[in-house]
Residue frames relative to the residue before (quaternion, step in Angstrom):
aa qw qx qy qz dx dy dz
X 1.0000 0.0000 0.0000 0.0000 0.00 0.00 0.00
X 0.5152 0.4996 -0.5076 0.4768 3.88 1.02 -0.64
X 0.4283 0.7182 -0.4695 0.2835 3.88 0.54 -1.00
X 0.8352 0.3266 -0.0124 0.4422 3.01 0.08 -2.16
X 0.5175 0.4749 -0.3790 0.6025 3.66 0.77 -0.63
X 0.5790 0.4857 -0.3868 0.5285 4.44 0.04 -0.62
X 0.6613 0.5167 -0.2809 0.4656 3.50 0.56 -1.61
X 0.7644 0.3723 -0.2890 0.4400 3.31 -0.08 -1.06
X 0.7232 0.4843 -0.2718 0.4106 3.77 0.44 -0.85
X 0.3694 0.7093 -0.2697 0.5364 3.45 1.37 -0.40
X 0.8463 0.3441 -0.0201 0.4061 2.92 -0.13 -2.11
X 0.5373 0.5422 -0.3553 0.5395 3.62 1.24 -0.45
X 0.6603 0.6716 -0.1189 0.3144 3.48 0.44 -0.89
X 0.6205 0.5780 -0.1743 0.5005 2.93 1.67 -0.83
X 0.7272 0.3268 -0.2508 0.5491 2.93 1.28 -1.40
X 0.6261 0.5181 -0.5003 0.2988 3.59 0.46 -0.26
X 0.4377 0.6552 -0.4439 0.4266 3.64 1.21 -1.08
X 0.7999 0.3786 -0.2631 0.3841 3.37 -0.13 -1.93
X 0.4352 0.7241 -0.4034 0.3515 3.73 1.15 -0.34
X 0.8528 0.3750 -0.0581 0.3587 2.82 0.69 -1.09
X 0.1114 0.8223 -0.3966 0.3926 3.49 1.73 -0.02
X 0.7983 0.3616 -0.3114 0.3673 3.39 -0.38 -1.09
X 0.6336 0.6089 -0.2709 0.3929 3.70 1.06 -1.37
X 0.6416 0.6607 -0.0326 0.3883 3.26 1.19 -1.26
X 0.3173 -0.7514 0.4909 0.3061 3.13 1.45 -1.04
X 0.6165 0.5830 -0.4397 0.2945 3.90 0.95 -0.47
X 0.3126 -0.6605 0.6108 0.3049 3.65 -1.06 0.76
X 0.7056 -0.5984 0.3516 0.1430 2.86 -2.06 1.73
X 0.6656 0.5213 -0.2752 0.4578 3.04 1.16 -1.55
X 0.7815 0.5384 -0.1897 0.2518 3.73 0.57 -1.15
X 0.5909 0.4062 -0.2514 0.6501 3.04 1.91 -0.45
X 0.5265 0.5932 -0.3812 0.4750 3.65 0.62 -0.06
X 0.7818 0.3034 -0.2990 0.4553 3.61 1.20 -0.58
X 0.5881 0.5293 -0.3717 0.4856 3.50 1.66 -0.44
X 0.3930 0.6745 -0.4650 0.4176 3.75 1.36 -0.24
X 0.7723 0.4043 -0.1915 0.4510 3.63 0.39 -1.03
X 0.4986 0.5303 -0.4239 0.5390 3.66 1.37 0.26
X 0.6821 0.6293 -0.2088 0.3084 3.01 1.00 -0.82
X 0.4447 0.7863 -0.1231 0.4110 2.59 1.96 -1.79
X 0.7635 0.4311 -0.0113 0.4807 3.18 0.15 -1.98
X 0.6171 0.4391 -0.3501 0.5511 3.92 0.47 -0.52
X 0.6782 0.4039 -0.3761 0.4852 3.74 0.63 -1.02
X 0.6925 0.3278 -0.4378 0.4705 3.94 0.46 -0.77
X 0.5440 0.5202 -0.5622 0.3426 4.02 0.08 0.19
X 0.6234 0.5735 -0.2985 0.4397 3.22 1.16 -1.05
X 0.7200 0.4398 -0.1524 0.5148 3.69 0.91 -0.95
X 0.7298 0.4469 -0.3571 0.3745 3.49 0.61 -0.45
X 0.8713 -0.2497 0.2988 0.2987 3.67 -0.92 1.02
X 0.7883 -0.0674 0.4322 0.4327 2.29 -1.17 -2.50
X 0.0481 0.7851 -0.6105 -0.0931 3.61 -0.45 0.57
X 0.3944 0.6383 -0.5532 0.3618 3.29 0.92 1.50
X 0.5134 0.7585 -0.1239 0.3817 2.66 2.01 -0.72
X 0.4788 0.6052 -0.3169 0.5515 3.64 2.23 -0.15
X 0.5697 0.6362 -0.3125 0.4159 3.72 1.51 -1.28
X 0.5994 0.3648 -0.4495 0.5527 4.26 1.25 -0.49
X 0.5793 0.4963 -0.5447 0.3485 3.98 0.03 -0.21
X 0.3731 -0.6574 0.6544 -0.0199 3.08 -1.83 1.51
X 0.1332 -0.8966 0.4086 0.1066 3.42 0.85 1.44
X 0.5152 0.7099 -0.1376 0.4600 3.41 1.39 0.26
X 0.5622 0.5286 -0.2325 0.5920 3.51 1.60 -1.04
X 0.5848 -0.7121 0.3453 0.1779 2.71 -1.44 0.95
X 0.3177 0.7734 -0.2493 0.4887 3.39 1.94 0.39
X 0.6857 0.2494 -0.1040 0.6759 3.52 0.89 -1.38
X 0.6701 0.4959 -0.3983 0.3827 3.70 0.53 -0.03
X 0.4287 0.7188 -0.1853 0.5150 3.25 1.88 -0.29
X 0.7445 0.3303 -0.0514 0.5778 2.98 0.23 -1.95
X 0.6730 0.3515 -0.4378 0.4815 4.27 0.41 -0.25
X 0.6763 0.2750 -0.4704 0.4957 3.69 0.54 0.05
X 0.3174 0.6466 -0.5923 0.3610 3.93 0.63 0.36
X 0.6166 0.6702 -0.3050 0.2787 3.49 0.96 -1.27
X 0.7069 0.4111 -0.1689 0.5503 3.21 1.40 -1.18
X 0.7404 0.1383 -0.5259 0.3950 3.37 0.33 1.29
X 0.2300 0.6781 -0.5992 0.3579 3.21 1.47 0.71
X 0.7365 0.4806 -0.1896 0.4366 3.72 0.43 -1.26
X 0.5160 0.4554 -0.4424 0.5750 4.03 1.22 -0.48
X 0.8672 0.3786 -0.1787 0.2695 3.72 0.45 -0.89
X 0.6797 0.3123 -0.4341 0.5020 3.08 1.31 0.26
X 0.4808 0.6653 -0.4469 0.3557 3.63 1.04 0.54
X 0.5470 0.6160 -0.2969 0.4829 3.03 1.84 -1.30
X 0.6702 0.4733 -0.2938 0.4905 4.09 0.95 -1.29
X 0.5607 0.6107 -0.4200 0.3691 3.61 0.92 -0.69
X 0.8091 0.4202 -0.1687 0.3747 3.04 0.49 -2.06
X 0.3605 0.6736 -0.4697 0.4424 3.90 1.86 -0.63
X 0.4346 0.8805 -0.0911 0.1661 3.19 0.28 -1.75
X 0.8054 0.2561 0.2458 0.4746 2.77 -0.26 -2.48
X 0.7777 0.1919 0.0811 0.5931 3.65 0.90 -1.34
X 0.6568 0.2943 -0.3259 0.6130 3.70 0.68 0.59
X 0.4617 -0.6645 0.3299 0.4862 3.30 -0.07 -1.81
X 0.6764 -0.3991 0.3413 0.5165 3.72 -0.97 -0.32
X 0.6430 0.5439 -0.3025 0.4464 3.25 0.91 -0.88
X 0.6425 0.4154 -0.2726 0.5834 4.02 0.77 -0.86
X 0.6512 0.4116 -0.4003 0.4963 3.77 0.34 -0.69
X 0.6483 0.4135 -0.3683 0.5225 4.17 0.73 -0.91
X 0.6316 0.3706 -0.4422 0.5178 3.97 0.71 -0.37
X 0.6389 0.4245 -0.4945 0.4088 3.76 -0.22 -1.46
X 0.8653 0.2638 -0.2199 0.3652 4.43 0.20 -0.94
X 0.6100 0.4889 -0.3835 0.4917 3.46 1.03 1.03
X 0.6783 0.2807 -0.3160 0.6010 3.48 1.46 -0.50
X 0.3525 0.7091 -0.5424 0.2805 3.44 0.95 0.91
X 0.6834 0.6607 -0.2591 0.1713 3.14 1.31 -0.62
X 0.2082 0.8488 -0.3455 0.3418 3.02 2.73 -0.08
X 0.6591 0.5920 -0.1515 0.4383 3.50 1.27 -1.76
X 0.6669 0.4624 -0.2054 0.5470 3.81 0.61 -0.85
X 0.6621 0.4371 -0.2969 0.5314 4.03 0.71 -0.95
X 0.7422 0.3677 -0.3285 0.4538 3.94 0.73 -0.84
X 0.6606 0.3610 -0.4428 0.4871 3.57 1.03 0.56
X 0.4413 0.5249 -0.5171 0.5122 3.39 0.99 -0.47
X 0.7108 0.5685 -0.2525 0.3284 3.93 0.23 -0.85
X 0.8071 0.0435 0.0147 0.5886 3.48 0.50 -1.26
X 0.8069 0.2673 -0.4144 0.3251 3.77 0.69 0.31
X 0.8059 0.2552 -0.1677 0.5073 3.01 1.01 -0.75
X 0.3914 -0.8359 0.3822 0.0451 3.23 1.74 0.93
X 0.2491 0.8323 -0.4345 0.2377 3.49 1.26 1.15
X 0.4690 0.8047 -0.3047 0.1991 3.52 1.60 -1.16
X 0.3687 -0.7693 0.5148 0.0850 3.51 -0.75 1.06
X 0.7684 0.2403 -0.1284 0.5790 3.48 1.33 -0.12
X 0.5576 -0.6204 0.4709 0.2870 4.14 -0.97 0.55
X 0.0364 -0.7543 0.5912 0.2830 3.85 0.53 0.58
X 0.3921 -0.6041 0.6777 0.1481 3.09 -1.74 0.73
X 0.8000 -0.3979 0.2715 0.3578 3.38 -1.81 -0.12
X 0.7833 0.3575 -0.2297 0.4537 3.37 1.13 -0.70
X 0.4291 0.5603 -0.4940 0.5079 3.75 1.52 0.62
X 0.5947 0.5743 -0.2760 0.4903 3.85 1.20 -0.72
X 0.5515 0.5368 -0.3374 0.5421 3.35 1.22 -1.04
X 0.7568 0.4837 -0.2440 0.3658 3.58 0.33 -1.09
X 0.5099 0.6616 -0.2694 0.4793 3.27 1.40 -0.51
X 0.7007 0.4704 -0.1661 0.5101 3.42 0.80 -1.26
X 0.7201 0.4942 -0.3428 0.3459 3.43 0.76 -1.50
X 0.6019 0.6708 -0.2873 0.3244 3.27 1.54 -0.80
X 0.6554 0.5021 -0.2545 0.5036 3.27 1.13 -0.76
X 0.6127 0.5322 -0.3494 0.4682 3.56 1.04 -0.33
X 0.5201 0.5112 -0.3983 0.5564 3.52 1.55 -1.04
X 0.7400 0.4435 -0.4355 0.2568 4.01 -0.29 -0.60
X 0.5431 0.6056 -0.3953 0.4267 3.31 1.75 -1.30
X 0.4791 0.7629 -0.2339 0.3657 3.43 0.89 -1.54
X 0.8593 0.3776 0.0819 0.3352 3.17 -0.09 -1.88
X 0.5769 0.5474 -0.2177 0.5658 3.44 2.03 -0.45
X 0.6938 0.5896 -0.3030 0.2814 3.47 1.03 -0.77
X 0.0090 0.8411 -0.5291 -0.1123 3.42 -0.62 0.75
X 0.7280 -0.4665 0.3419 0.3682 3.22 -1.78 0.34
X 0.4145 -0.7639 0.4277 0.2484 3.72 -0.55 0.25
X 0.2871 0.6972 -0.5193 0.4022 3.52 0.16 1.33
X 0.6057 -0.6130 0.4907 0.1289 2.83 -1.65 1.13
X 0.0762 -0.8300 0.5455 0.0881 3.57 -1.04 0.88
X 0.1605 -0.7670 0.5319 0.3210 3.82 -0.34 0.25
X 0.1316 -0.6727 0.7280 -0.0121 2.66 -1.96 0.63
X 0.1831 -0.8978 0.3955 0.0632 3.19 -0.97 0.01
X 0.2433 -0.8323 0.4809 -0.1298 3.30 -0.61 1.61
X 0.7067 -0.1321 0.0079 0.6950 3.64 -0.52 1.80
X 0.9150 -0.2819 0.2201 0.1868 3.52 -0.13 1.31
X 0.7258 0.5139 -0.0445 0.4552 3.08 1.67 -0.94
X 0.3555 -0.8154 0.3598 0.2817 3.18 -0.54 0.88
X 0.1796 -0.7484 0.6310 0.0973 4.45 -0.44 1.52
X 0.2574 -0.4765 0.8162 0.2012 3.38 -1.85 0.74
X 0.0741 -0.6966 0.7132 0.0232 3.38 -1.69 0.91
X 0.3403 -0.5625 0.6443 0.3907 3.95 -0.99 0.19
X 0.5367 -0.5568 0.6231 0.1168 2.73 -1.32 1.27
X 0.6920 0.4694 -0.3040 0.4565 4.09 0.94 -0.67
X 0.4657 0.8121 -0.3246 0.1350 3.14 1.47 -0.99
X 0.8360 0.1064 0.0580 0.5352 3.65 1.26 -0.68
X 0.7441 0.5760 -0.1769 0.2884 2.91 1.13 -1.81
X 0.4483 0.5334 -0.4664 0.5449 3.84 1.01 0.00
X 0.5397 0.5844 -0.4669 0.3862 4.04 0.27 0.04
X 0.6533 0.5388 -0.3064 0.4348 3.60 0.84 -1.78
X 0.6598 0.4744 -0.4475 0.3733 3.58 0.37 -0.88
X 0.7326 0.5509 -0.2444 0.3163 3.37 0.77 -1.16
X 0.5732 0.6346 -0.1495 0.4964 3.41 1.70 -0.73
X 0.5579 0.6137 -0.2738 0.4869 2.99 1.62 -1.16
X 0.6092 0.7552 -0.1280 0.2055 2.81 0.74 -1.51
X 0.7187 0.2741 -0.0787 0.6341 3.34 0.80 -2.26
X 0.5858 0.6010 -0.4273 0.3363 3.82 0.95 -0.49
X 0.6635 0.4174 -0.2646 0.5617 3.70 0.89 -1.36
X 0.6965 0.2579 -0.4818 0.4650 3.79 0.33 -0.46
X 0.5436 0.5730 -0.4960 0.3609 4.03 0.11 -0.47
X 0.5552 0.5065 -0.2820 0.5964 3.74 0.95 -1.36
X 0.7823 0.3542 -0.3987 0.3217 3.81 -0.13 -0.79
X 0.5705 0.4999 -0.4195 0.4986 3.77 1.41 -1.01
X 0.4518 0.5441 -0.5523 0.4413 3.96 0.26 -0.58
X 0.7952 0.3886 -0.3290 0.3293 3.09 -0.64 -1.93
X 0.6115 0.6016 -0.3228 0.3999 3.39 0.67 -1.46
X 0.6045 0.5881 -0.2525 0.4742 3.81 0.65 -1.55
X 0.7318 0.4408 -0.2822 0.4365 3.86 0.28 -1.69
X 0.8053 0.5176 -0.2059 0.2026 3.22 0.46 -1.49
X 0.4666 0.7012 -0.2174 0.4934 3.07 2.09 -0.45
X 0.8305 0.2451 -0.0102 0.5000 2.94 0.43 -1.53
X 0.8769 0.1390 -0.2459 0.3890 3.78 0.21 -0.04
X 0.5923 0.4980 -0.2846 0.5658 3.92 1.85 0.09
X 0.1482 -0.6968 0.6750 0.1920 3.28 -1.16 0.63
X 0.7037 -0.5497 0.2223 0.3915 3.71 -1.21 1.38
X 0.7443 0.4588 -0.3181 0.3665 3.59 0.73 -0.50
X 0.5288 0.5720 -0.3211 0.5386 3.51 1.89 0.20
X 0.2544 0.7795 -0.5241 0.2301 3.71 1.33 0.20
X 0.7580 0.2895 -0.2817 0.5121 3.51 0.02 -1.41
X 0.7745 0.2406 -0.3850 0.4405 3.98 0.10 0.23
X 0.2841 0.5386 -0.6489 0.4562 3.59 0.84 1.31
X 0.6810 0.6058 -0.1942 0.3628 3.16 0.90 -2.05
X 0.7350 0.4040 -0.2894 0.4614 3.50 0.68 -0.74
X 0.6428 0.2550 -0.4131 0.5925 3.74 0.85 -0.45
X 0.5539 0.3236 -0.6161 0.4571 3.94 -0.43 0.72
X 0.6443 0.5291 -0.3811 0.3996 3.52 0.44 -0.09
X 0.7258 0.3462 -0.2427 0.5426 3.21 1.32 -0.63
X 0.6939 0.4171 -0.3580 0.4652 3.00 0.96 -0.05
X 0.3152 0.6557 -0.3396 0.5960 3.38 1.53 0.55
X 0.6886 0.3593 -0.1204 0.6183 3.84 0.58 -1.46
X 0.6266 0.4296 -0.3924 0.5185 3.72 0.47 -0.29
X 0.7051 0.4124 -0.3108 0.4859 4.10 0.56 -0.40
X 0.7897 0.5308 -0.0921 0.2934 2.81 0.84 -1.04
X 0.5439 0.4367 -0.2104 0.6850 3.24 1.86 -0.74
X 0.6485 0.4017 -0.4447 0.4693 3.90 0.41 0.09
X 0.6627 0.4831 -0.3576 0.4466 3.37 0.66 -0.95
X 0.7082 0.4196 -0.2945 0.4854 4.37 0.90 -0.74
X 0.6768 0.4369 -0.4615 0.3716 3.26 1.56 0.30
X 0.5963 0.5253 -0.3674 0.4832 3.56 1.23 -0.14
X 0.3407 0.6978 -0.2654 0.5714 3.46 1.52 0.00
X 0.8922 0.0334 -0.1391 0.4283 3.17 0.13 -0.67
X 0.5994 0.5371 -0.3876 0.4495 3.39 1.54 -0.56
X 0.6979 0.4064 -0.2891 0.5141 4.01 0.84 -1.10
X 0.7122 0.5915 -0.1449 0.3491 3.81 1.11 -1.72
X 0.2155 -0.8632 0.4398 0.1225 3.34 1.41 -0.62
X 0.1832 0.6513 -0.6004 0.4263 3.50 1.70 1.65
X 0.4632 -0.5937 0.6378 0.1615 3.01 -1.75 0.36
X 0.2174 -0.6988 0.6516 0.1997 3.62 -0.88 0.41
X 0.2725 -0.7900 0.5492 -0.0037 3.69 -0.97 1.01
X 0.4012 -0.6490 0.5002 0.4093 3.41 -0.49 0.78
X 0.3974 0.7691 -0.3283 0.3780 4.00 1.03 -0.65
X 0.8047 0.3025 -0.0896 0.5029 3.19 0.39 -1.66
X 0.5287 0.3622 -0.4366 0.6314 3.95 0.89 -0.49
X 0.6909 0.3632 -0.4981 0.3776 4.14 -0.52 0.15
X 0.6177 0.5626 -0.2755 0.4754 3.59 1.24 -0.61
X 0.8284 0.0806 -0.2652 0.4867 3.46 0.65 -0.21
X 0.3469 0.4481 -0.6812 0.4635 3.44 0.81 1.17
X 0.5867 0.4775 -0.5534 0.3485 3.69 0.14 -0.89
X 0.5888 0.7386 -0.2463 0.2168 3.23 0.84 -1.47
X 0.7325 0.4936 -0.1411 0.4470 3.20 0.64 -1.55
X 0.5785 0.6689 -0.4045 0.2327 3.73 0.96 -0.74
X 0.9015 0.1734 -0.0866 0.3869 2.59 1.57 -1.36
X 0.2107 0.7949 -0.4198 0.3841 2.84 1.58 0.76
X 0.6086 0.5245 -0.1400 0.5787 3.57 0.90 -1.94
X 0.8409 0.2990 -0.3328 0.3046 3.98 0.46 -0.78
X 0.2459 0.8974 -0.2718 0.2459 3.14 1.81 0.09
X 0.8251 0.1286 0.0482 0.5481 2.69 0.64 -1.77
X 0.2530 0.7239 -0.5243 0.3702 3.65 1.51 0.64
X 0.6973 0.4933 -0.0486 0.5177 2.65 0.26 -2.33
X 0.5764 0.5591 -0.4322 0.4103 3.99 0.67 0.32
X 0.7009 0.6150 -0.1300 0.3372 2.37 0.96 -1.86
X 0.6378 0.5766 -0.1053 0.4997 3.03 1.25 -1.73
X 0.6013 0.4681 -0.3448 0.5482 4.07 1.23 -0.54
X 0.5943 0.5349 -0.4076 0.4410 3.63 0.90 -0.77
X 0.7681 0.3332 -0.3804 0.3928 3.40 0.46 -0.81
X 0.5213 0.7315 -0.3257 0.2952 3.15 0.81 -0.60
X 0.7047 0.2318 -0.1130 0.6610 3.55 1.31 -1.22
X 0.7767 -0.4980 0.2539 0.2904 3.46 0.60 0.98
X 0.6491 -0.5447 0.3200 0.4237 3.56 1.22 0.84
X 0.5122 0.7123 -0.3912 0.2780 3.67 1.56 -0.42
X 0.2248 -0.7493 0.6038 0.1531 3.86 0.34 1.11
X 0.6291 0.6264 -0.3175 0.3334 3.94 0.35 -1.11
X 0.8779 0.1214 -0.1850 0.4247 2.61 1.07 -0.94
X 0.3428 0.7257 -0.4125 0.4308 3.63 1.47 0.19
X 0.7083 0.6010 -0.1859 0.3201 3.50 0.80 -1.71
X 0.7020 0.4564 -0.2214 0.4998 3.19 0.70 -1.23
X 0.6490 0.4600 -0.3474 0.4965 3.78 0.68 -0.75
X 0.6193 0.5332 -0.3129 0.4841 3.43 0.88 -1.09
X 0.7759 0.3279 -0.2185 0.4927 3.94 0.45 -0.55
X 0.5183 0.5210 -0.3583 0.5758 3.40 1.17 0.11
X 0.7656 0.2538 -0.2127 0.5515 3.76 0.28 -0.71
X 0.5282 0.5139 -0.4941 0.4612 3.66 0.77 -0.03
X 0.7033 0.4818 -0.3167 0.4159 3.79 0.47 -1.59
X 0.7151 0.5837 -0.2408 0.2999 3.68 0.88 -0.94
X 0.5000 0.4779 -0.2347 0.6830 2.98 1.55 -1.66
X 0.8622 0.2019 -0.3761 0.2727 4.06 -0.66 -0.07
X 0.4078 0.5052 -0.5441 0.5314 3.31 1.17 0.76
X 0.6413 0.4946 -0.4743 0.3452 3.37 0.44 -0.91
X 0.7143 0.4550 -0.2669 0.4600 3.60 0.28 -1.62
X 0.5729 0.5467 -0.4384 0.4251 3.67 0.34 -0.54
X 0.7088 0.4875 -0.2361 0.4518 3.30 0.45 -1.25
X 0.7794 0.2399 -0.2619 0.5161 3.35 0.74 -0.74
X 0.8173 0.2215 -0.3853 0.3667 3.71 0.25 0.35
X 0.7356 0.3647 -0.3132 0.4773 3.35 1.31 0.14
X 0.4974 -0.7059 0.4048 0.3005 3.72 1.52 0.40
X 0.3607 0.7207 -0.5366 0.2502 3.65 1.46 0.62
X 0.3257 -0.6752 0.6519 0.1145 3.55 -0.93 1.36
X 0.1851 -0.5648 0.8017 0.0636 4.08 -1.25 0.92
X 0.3898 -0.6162 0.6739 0.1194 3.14 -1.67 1.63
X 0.6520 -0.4098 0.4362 0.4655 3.78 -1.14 -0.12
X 0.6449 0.4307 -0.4380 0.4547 3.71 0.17 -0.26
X 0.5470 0.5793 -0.3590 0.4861 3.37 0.78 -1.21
X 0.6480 0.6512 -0.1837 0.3496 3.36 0.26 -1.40
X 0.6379 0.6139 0.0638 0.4605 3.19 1.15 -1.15
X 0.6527 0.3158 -0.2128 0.6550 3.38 0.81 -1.65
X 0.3785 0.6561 -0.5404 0.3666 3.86 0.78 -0.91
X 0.7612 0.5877 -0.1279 0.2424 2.98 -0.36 -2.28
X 0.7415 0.3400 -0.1223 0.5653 3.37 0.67 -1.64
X 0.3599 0.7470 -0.4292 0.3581 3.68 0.83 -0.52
X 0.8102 0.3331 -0.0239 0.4816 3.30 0.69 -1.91
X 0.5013 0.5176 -0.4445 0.5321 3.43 1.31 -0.41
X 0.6444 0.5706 -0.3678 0.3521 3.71 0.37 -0.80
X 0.6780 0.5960 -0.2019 0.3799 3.35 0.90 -1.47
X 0.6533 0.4833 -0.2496 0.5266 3.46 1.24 -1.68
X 0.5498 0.6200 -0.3502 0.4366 3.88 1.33 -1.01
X 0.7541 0.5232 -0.1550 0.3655 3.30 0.81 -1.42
X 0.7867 0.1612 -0.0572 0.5932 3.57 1.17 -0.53
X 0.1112 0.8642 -0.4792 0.1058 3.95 1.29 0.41
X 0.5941 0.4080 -0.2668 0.6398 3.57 0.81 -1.34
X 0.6420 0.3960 -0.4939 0.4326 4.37 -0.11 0.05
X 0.7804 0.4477 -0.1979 0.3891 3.52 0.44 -1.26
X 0.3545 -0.6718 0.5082 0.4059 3.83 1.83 -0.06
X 0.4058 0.6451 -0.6279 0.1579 3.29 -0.27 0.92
C-alpha cells in the first residue's frame, strides 16, 4: 500500500509543480525537456544492474521504437502542463486518467490483449468516461487579464482553452497504447525501468534539438530558473510510475485492478490540493464530470474491485 499511496503523491505533484510554472517565471517547454534529464539520472540511481544496458541492441528495431516514443513523451506532458496552467489541475488530472478509455479499446479490438470478456456495464464505463472529460473541460465564461508589452489584455477564458484537455487526452492515451504496444513485444517485465530510461532519452534527444533551434533561429533565452524547474520536475515524474510499477507487483501484477484506484485517488487528491493551494474553484458541471469520472472507472474494472 506505501507503493500506491507514493504513486499517487508523485503523480499529484507533477501537476501541481507544473501549476505553478507560470508564477515562477519558468518556461513550460524548457523545463519539460530538462525534466527528462532528470528522468534518466533518477532511473540510474534505481536500476539494479547497469550492466544490464550492455544486453541492449541499440540498433533493433525495439529501442528504435521506444527512442522515438520520447517524442510524444514531450507532446504529452506539455499538453498536461499547459491543461494545468490554462484550464486547471483538475481537467489536466481528468483529460490523463480518462485517457485510459484509449489504451483498453486497443487492448480489446487490436491487439486483443484483454484478460477478461467486457460486459455491458465495462462499455457503459467507457462511454461515461468520455462524458466525464466533456463535463470536466467546461468552464465558466469570464474574462482573465493578462498582459502584453506592459499592457493590461482581457482574454476569453473559452477562447481556446477547452481544446488542451481534449489533446491531453488522445496524447496521454496514445503515449499509454505505445508504451503498452513496446513493452509487450520487445521488453521482458524485468527490463521496465530500462524501457523507461531509453524513452527518456529518447525524449532528451527531441527535445534538446528542438530548444536548440529555439534559441539559436527563435531567439528564447534559456534561464537558470527553467533548468531548476525541470530537474525538480523529473524526480517526480520518473517516481511516478516507479512507485506504480512497484504497486502492480505488489497486488499481484493485477493492472485492473491497481489502475482504476490509482486514477481515482490521483483525480481526487489533485482537486483537493489545487483547491487548497491554488484557490481553484470547480463549477457544477466540473463537479459532475468529477463524480462520473469515478463512476466510469469502478464501471470499467467492477469484476477487479469485487463488486
Amino acid at each position: 500500500m506505501l507503493y500506491f499511496l507514493l504513486s499517487v503523491l508523485f503523480t499529484v505533484a507533477l501537476y501541481l509543480i507544473m501549476r505553478s510554472y507560470p508564477k515562477y517565471q519558468v518556461n513550460s517547454f524548457h523545463a519539460v525537456v530538462f525534466n527528462y534529464y532528470s528522468c534518466v539520472i533518477t532511473g540510474l540511481f534505481l536500476t539494479p544492474d547497469i550492466s544490464a544496458f550492455g544486453e541492449i541492441q541499440w540498433t533493433s528495431e525495439g529501442t528504435i521504437l521506444t527512442l522515438a516514443l520520447g517524442t510524444l513523451f514531450v507532446i504529452a506532458f506539455m499538453s498536461i502542463g499547459l491543461t494545468a496552467q490554462k484550464v486547471s489541475v483538475t481537467a489536466a488530472s481528468l483529460a490523463g486518467n480518462m485517457s485510459l478509455v484509449i489504451p483498453v479499446l486497443f487492448g480489446l479490438f487490436i491487439f486483443k490483449n484483454s484478460n477478461k470478456e467486457f460486459t455491458f456495464l465495462n462499455y457503459t464505463g467507457l462511454v461515461i468516461a468520455l462524458a466525464a472529460l466533456a463535463l470536466g473541460v467546461i468552464q465558466n465564461k469570464e474574462k482573465s487579464t493578462e498582459f502584453e508589452h506592459g499592457q493590461p489584455l482581457e482574454v476569453s477564458v473559452l477562447s481556446y482553452a477547452w481544446l488542451l484537455p481534449v489533446f491531453t487526452f488522445l496524447a496521454s492515451g496514445t503515449n499509454n497504447t505505445l508504451i503498452n504496444y513496446l513493452t509487450m513485444q520487445y521488453y521482458r517485465p524485468e527490463q521496465t525501468t530500462i524501457f523507461m530510461i531509453i524513452a527518456c532519452s529518447g525524449a532528451i534527444l527531441i527535445g534538446t534539438l528542438l530548444l536548440l533551434y529555439k534559441i539559436i533561429f527563435g531567439g528564447e533565452k534559456l534561464t537558470l530558473r527553467s533548468v531548476i524547474g525541470g530537474l525538480i520536475l523529473g524526480v517526480p515524474n520518473f517516481l511516478s510510475l516507479y512507485f506504480l510499477l512497484l504497486a502492480l507487483g505488489s497486488f499481484g501484477n493485477s493492472a485492473a485492478f491497481v489502475f482504476p484506484i490509482y486514477n481515482i485517488l490521483s483525480m481526487l487528491v489533485s482537486s483537493f490540493a489545487a483547491w487548497i493551494l491554488y484557490k481553484e474553484k470547480l463549477n457544477n458541471l466540473n463537479r459532475l464530470g468529477l463524480a462520473l469520472a469515478v463512476v466510469a472507472i469502478v464501471l470499467i474494472s467492477y469484476q477487479e474491485l469485487g463488486f
